[in-house]
C-alpha positions in Angstrom: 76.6 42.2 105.3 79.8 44.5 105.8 83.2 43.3 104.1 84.6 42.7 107.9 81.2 39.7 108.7 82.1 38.6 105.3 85.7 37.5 106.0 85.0 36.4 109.8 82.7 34.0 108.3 84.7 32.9 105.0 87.7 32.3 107.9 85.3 30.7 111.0 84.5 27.4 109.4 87.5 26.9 107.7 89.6 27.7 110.9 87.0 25.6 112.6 88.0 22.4 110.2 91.9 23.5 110.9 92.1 23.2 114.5 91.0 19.6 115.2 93.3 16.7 115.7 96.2 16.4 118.1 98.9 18.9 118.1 97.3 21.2 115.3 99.6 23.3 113.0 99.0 26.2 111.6 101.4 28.6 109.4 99.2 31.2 107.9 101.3 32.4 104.2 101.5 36.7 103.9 103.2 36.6 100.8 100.9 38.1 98.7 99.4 40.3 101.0 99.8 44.1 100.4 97.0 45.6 102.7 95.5 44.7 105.7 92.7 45.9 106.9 91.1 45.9 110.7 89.1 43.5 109.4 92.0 41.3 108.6 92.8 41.8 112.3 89.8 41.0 113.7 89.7 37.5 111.8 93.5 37.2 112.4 93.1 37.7 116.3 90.4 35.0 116.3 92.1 32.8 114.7 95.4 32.7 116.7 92.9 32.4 119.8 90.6 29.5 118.8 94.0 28.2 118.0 96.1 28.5 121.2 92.8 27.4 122.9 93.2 24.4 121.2 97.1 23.9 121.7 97.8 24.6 118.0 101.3 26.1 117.1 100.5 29.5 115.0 103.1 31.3 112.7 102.5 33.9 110.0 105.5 33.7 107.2 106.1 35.7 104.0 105.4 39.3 105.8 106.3 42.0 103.8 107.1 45.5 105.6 103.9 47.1 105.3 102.2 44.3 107.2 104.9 43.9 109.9 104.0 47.5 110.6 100.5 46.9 110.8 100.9 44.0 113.0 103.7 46.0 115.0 101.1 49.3 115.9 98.3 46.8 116.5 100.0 45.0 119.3 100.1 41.3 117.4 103.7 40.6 117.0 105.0 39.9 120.5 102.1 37.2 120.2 102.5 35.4 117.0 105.7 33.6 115.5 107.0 35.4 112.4 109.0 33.0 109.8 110.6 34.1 106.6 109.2 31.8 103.9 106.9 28.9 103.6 109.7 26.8 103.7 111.2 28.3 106.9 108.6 26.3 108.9 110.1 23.4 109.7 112.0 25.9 112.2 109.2 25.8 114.0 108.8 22.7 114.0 105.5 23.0 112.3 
């Protein structure tokens, strides 16, 4: 099993638990994250799907530079909502 099946399936059933209820919230935390991979894409993109299928509000906080780039080339800012810190969520009214 590659490294990129590994994380869609650590992230499906979890994500899957997440996005069930009314008005589902979720504020995924970047602050430790110094790479991202295409994998990391991959399982990103199907989350914020499953998630705006399902009428969930979806923000990413704690970005650091090197990941905002990533995100910037691969065409996933203009659909996500980017907050400074964990505690910048209620901004969003998450």
């Amino acid at each position: 099993m590659g490294a990129s099946t590994d994380l869609q399936r650590r992230v499906r059933q979890p994500v899957g638990e997440l996005i069930t209820g009314e008005n589902p919230k979720i504020l995924i935390d970047f602050t430790d994250i110094d790479f991202f991979t295409s994998a990391g894409l991959r399982a990103l993109l199907v989350l914020y799907k499953k998630a705006r299928a399902s009428g969930s509000v979806f923000a990413l906080c704690g970005v650091n530079e090197q990941v905002r780039e990533v995100l910037d080339i691969s065409g996933f800012t203009p659909i996500s909502a980017f907050i400074p810190t964990v505690r910048g969520h209620r901004a969003l009214s998450i």
